[in-house]
C-alpha positions in Angstrom: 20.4 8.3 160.6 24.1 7.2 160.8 25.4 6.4 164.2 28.3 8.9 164.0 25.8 11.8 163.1 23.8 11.3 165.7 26.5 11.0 168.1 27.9 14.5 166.5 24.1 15.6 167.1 24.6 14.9 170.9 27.8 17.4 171.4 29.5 14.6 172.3 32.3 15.3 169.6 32.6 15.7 165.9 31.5 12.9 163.2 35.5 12.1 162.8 35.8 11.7 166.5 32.6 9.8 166.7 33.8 7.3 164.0 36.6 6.8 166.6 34.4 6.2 169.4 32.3 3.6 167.2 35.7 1.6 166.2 36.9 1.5 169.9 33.7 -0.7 171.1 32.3 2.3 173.1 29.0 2.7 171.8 26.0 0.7 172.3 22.8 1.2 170.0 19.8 -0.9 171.9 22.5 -2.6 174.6 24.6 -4.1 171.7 28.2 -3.4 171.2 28.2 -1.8 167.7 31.3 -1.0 165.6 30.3 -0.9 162.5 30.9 2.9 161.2 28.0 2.6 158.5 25.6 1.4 160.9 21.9 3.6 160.6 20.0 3.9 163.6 16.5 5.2 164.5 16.8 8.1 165.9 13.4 8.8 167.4 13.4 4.3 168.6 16.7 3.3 169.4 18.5 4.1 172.5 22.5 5.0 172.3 24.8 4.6 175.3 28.6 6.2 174.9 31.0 5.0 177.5 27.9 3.8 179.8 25.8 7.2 179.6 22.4 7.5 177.0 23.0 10.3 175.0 20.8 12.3 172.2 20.7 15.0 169.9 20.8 18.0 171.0 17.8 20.4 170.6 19.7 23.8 171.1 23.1 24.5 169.0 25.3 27.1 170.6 27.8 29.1 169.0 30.3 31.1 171.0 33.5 33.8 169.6 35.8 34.0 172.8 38.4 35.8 173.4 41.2 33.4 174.9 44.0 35.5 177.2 47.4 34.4 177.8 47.8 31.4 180.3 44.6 29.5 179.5 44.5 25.9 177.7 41.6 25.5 175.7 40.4 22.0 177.0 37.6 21.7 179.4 39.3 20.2 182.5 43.4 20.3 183.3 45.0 18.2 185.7 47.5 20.6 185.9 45.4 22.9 187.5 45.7 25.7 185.1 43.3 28.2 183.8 40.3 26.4 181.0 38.7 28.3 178.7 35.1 27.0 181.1 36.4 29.3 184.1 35.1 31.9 181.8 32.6 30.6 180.4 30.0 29.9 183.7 27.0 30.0 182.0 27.5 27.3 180.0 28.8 24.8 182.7 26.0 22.2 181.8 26.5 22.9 178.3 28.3 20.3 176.7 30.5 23.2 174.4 33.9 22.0 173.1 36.8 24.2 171.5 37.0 24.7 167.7 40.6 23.7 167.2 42.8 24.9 169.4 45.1 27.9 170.9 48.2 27.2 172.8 48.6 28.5 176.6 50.6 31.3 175.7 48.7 32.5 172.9 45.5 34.5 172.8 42.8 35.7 170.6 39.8 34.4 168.7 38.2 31.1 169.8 34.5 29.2 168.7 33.3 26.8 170.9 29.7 24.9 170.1 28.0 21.8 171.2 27.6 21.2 167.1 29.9 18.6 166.3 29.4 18.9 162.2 29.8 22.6 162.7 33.4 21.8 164.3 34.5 19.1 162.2 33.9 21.2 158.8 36.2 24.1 160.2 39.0 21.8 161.5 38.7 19.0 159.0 42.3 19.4 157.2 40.8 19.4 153.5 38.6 22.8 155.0 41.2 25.1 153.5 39.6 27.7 156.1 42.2 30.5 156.6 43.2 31.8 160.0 44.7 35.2 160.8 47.5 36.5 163.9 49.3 39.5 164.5 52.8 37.8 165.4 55.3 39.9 166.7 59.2 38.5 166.7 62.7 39.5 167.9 64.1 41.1 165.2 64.2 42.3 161.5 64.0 39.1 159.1 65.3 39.3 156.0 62.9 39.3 152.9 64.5 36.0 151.3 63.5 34.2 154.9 60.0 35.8 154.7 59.7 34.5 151.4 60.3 30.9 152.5 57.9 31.2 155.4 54.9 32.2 152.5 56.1 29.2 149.9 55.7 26.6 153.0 58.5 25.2 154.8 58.8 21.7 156.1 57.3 21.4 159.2 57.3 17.2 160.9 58.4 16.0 157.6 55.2 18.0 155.7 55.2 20.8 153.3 53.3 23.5 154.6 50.6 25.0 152.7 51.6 28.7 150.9 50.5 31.4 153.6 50.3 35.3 153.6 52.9 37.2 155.4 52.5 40.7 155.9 54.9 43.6 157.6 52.6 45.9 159.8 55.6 47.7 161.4 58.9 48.2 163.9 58.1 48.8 167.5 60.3 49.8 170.2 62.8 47.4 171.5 63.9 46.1 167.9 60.5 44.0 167.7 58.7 43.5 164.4 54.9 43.2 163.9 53.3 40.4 161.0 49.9 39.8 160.5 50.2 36.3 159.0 47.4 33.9 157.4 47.3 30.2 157.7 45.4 27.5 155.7 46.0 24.6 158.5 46.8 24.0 162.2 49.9 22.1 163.2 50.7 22.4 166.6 52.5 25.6 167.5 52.9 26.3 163.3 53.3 30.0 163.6 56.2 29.6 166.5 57.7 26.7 164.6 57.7 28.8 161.1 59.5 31.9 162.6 62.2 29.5 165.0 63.1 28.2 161.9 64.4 31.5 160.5 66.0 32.4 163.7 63.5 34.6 165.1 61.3 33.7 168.6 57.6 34.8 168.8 57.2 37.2 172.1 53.4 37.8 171.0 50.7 36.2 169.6 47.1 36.7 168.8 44.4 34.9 166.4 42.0 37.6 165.3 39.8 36.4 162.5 38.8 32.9 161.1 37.4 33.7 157.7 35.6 36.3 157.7 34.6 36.2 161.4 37.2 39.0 163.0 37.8 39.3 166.7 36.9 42.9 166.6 36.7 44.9 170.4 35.9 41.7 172.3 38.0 42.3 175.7 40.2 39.3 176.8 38.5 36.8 179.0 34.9 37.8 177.2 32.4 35.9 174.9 29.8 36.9 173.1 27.4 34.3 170.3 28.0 34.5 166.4 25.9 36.6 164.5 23.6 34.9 162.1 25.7 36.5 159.3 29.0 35.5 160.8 27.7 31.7 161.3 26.2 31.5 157.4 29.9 32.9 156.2 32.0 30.1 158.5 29.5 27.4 157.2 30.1 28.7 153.8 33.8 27.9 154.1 
């Protein structure tokens, strides 16, 4: 077996981030420095050591939707002391789960976490394509010529954004406007960044599907695992 898959195997973090770990000089396969990224192991003879601690694969996978509220950062630990998405999740405190991508603090909705490292890296990995659905609601009308900008992809840290799907759900009270708007990648704070840059600010914003997996009745601050049907369409993406 490769190195990085078995690393990925351990829930320590995804193939990609394993690779990095390998290339760094913090893995040890038998007490020998190894960082070749090729390198095949034995998986039931060797012993691997990551940053001084043996590790191997797991024998459970775990597969969490969660719905992240407002004011929560989606790491495990914050030296800020704010609110982690594992002060929710108490049951799985000796669980070694990490975040599928990521949710700012002031934005809630649908989150997976999973100690499956493949499972994460296929469904963050940037060639994935996999699309990813908010209700965004903004300050004001936008005119139709800026909405059509925001679907053909604006420029966004000197990138072309991907085409997306921009629909009108409404007008609310207040002079606010509702969008449910579909993404094909994840630059940090793209939604936000899309609107500021036709004069409007984001006061709301919620993921509620990835794929075909929708965020359904699941109350903020709850969790619940993927169905077997929901996990066979995200690893069909």
């Amino acid at each position: 077996m490769r190195i990085n898959k078995y690393i990925a195997a351990s829930g320590i973090a995804s193939r990609r981030a394993a690779d990095e770990l390998i290339s760094s000089g913090r893995v040890k396969v038998n007490n020998k420095v190894v960082t070749a990224l090729g390198t095949e192991i034995d998986e039931y003879n060797d012993t691997v050591v990551v940053d001084g601690k043996k590790i191997e694969p797991i024998k459970k996978t775990v597969y969490i939707m969660f719905h992240k509220p407002k004011g929560c950062v989606c790491t495990l630990k914050d030296n800020k002391g704010r609110k982690t998405v594992m002060d929710y999740l108490g049951e799985f405190t000796d669980t070694r789960l990490f975040p599928v991508g990521r949710l700012d603090y002031d934005t809630e909705g649908l989150l997976l976490l999973t100690n499956d490292g493949d499972f994460a890296n296929r469904l963050t990995h940037p060639s994935g394509d996999v699309p990813k659905t908010y209700i965004v609601k903004v300050n004001g009308p936008s005119p139709e010529s800026d909405i059509a900008k925001l679907r053909n992809g604006i420029v966004l840290d000197g990138e072309k954004l991907r085409r997306c799907k921009i629909k009108l759900l409404g007008e609310e009270e207040g002079g606010f406007f509702r969008y449910e708007v579909t993404i094909f990648e994840g630059k940090n704070r793209q939604i936000r960044r899309m609107f500021e840059s036709i004069g409007r600010e984001v006061t709301f914003l919620k993921r509620v599907k990835i794929g075909d997996c929708k965020l359904g009745g699941l109350g903020r601050g709850a969790y619940r695992y993927l169905t077997d049907k929901e996990l066979s369409a995200l690893n069909r993406l």
